[in-house]
N, C-alpha and C positions, 0 to 999 in steps of 0.2 A: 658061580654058574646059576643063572633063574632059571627055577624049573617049566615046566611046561605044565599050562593051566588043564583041566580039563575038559572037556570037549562041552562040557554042560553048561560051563560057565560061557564059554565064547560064542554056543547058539545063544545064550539071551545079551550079551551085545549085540549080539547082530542081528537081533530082534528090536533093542529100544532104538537104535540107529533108524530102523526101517518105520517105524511108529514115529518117531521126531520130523522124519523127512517128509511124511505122510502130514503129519499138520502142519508141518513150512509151508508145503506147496499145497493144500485148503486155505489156509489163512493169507494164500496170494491171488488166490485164483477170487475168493469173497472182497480181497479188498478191490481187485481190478472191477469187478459186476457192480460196486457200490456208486451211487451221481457220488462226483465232487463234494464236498460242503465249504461254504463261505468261508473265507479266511476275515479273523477281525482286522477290521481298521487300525491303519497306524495312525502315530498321532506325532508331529512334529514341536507342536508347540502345545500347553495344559487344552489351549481351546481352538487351536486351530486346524482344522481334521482335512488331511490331504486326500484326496481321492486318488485312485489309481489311474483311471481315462472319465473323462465326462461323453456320458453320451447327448452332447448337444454339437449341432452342425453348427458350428463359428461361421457367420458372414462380416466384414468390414466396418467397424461401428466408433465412436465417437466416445469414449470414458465420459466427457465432460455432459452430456447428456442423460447419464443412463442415472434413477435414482436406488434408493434400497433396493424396492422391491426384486428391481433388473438385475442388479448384483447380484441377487437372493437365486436367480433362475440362470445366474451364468456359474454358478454351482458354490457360491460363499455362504457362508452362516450368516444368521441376522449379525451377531458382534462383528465380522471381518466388514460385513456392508457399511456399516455404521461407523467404523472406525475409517474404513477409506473415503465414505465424504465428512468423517471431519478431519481429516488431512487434506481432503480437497480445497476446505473452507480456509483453513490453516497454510495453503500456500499460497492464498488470493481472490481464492473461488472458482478456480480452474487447471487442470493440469497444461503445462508447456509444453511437454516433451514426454519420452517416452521413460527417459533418463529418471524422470521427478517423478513420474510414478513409481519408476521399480523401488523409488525410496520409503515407499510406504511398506513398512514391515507386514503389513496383515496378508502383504498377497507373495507368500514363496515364491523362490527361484524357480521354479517347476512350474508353476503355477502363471507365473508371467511369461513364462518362454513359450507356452502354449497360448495366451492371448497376445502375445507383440506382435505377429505377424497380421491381426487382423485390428488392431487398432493406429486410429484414422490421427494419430501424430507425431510431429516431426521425431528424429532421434536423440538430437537436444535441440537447445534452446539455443539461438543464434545471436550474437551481438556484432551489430555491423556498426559502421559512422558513416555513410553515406549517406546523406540526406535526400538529395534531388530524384525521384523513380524508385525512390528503395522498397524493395520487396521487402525484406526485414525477416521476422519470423513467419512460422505455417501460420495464415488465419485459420482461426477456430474459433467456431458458430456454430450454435444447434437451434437457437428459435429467432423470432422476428420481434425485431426493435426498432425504436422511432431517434434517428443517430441525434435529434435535437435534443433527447433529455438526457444524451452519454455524456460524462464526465471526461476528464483526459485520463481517467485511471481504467474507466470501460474501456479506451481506445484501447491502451495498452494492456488490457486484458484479452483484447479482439487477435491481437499480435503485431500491433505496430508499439514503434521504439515510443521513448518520451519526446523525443523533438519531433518525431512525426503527428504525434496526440496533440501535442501544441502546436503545431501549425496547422492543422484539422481543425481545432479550434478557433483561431484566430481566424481561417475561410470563412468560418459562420457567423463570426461577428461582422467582420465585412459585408457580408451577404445582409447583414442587418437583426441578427438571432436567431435566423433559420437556413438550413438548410435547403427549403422549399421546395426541392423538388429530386430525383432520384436523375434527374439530367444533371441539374447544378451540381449534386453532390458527386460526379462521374467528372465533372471538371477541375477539381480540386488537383494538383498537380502532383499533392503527396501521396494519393493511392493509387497504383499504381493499377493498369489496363484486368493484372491478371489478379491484383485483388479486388477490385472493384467488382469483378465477373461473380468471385466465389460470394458478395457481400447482398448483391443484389438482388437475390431468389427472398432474402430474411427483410428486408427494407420497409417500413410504414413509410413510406411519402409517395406523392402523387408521380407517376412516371414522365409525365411534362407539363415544365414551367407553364404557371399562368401566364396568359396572356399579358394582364394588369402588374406584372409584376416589375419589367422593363419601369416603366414609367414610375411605381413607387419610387424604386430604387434613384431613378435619377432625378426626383425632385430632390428625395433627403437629402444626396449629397450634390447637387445644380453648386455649381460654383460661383454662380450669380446670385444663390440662396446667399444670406447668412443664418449660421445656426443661432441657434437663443439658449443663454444659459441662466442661471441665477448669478444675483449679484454675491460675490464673493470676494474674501479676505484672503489673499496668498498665505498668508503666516499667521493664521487660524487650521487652516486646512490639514486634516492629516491623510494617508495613502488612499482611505477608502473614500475622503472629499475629491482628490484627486481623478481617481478612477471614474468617479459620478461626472467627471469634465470631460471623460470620451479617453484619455491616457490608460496605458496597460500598467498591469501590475507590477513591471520590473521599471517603467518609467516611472509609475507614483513613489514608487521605493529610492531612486535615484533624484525627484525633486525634492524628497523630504530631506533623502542623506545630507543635499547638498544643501537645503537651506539653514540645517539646524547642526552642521559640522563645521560645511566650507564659509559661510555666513556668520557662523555663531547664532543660529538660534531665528533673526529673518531675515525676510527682505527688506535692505532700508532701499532703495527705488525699484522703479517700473524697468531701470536698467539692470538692476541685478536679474530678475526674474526673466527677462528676455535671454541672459547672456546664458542661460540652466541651456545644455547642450541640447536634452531630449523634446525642447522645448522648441519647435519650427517654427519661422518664419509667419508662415499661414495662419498656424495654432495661436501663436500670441496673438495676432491681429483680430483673429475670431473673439477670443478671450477678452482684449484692451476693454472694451464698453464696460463691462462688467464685472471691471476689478475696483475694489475698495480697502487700497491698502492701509493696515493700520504699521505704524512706524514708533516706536515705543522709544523716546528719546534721539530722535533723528532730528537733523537738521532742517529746515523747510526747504521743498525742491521742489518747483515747479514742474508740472508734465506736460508734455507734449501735444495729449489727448486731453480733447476738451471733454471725454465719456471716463474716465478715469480719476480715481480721488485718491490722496493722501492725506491722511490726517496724522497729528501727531499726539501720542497721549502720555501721560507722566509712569511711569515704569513701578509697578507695586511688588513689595519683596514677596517673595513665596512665604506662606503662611503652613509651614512642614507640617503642624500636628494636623495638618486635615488632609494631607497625602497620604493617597494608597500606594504603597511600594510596589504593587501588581501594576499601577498605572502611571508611578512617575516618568516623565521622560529624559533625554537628555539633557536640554536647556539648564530644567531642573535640579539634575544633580550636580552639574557645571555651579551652577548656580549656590548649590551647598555649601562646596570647595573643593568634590572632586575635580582630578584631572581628565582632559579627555580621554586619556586611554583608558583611566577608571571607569569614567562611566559609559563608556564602549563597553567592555570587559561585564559590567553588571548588566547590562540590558543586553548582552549576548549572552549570560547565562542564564538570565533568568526566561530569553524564547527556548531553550534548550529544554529546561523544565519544561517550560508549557505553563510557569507562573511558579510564586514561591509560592509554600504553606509551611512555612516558619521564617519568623525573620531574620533568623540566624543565618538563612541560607542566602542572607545579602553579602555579610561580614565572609562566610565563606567562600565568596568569589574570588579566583586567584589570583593574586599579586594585587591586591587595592591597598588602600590606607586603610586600616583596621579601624584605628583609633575612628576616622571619621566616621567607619562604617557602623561601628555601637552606635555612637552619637546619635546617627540618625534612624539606627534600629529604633530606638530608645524612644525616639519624637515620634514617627510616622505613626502610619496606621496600617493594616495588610488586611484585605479581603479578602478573599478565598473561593469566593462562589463560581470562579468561571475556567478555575482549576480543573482539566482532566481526568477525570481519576479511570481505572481498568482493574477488571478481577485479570489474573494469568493465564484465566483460558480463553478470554475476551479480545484482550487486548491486540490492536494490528500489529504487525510482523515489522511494518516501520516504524512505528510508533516506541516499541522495543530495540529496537537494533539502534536510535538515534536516543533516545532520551540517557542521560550521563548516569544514573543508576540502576538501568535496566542494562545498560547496550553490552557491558562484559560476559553475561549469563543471557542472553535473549537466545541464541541458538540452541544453549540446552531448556531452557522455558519451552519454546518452539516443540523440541524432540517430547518432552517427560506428560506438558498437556495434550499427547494423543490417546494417551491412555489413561489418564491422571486427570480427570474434570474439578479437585479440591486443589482452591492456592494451599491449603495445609500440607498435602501431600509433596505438591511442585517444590514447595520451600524447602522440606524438609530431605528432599534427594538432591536440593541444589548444595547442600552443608556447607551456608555462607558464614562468613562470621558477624557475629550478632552486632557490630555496628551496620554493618552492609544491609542485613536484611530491615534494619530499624528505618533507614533510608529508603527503601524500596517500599516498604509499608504505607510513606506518607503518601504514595501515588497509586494505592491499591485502594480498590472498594473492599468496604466490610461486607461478610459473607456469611 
């Protein structure tokens, strides 16, 4: 049985009770009278400092437009600004879609969900194959350009496909190397009514055709004109002689293939040259004055055209120690004693390269005759000056993604130089194995 305390002891509990309650309720009533204080920043990433709300009224705006500074006042740090135009720079020089930019780590999920509803593009990037009126992807433009000095890679930066960039192209060669005027270029049947609206506020050219312009145009090409060319050698000529004849790039490439595969090398008459598919009616007849075919061990064959020559001349061996293997050609290695499919195979790898810089990288080509490929390792010569070369952070995005010792690791290259400006660094988180990167070296500038 516990006693009972005495009366003395239980007033002073029930005194410290009264004295504890007493400063409970002072130390709540002090903390409610007191301002708030600032709670510290969190931090998501060592340097990337998330805010809670920005106080900035968001209006509708254009990412690809805006530089540092504007980053800087849409509430990023200088490192976030700097890091998202060099991912800008690193996808193209412009973002596509809205998709490709949440890709860029520097701007949080939180972060971009609060600017997507006010930025001015598409949700992704669209690939259509419709050629004829194609809308294609969102144009996206933020300053004024003169569309005669756009390449077909501005075009399709603008947001038209590749076949539409090329055939944009092509309009203005027609038109004679200019676009000349902002009517002309609204006739172009590739851009279509409601792109053409968004393009036309940005446009250097004049808004209506000259006058004098009708009548250039139809002297150059009068059909009662003939054009005047130089006198030329079919089977001298290579793609960029070709091209100087008024032929496009995929035709020059198709009269070469044909003269120095399906031929073996040239034209022995004025008939073979005629019968090259890409080669019209018109075009030859324009052409005939001003051909002077050389025939290297051909029969004598009288022509047709009395403006037209054949001559025939005695066939000299190639003289190998003074080939550059960056510049031999087919004929050439036919000529060696590869087979064609060999020397198809070596001058397909070596456009891949962008050029050998070692000669080993002939004999490497797959499936050739080895033996012959020392051989004439051994003879030649190899230049090297007009060789490619890229640091990692430099380097284009297709230029990696296509070249045969880059294109396995070009995506993480891509990812590691956003943050990573040393090829040292980039190397060293890609943990190649040391033949791989020995290979990848030979097409990197020193640093």
């Amino acid at each position: 049985m516990i006693p009972h305390l005495p009366f003395r002891i239980r007033r002073r509990q029930y005194w410290s009770i009264f004295i504890l309650a007493a400063v409970f309720l002072c130390t709540k009533v002090i903390f409610l009278l007191l301002p708030p204080q600032r709670t510290t920043p969190q931090f998501t990433h060592s340097w990337v400092k998330v805010e809670s709300k920005r106080n900035i009224k968001l209006v509708p705006f254009d990412p690809n437009s805006l530089n540092a500074k504007q980053w800087q006042e849409l509430g990023f740090s200088i490192k976030q600004s700097a890091t998202i135009l060099k991912y800008k720079e690193i996808v193209g020089g412009a973002f596509q879609s809205k998709a490709q930019l949440k890709k860029c780590y520097a701007i949080s999920n939180d972060e971009f969900e609060t600017l997507s509803p006010y930025l001015l593009l598409p949700e992704r990037k669209e690939i259509k194959s419709s050629f004829t009126n194609y809308k294609g992807n969102e144009i996206t433009i933020s300053q004024k350009f003169n569309p005669d000095k756009y390449t077909q890679r501005d075009w399709q930066k603008l947001g038209f496909s590749e076949k539409q960039a090329a055939a944009i192209l092509k309009y203005k060669n027609y038109l004679g190397g200019s676009f000349v005027s902002k009517e002309k270029l609204k006739e172009c049947f590739i851009i279509s009514d409601e792109n053409y609206a968004k393009i036309a506020p940005y446009l250097i050219l004049p808004e209506k055709t000259p006058a004098s312009f009708h009548s250039k145009f139809t002297t150059h090409f009068d059909k009662n004109k003939t054009q005047t060319y130089p006198v030329f050698d079919p089977n001298q000529l290579d793609e960029e002689g070709w091209k100087n004849l008024g032929f496009s790039e995929k035709q020059a490439e198709v009269i070469v293939h044909y003269r120095d595969r399906n031929l073996r090398g040239q034209f022995r008459s004025l008939e073979d040259l005629k019968k090259c598919f890409v080669i019209s009616e018109k075009k030859y007849n324009e052409l005939l004055p001003y051909i002077q075919l050389t025939v290297k061990d051909a029969p004598k064959e009288s022509s047709n055209s009395p403006h037209a020559t054949i001559a025939k001349t005695q066939e000299k061996p190639t003289d190998f120690s003074t080939v550059d293997l960056n510049k031999i050609n087919f004929k050439q290695l036919v000529e060696y004693g590869f087979t064609e499919k060999d020397a198809a195979m070596i001058l397909g790898f070596r456009k891949k390269l962008g050029g050998f810089v070692q000669k080993q990288q002939l004999v490497d080509t797959y499936e050739i005759d080895k033996n012959l490929g020392e051989k004439l390792m051994n003879e030649a010569q190899l230049n090297t000056e007009s060789v490619l070369k890229y640091s990692l952070t430099e380097a284009p995005e297709e230029w990696l993604k296509s070249h045969p010792y880059f294109k396995y690791s070009a995506e993480k290259i891509i990812y590691f130089r956003i943050s990573n400006p040393e090829d040292k660094k980039i190397l060293k988180f890609l943990k190649l194995k040391p033949e791989y990167e020995s290979r990848m070296k030979l097409y990197m500038k020193e640093q």
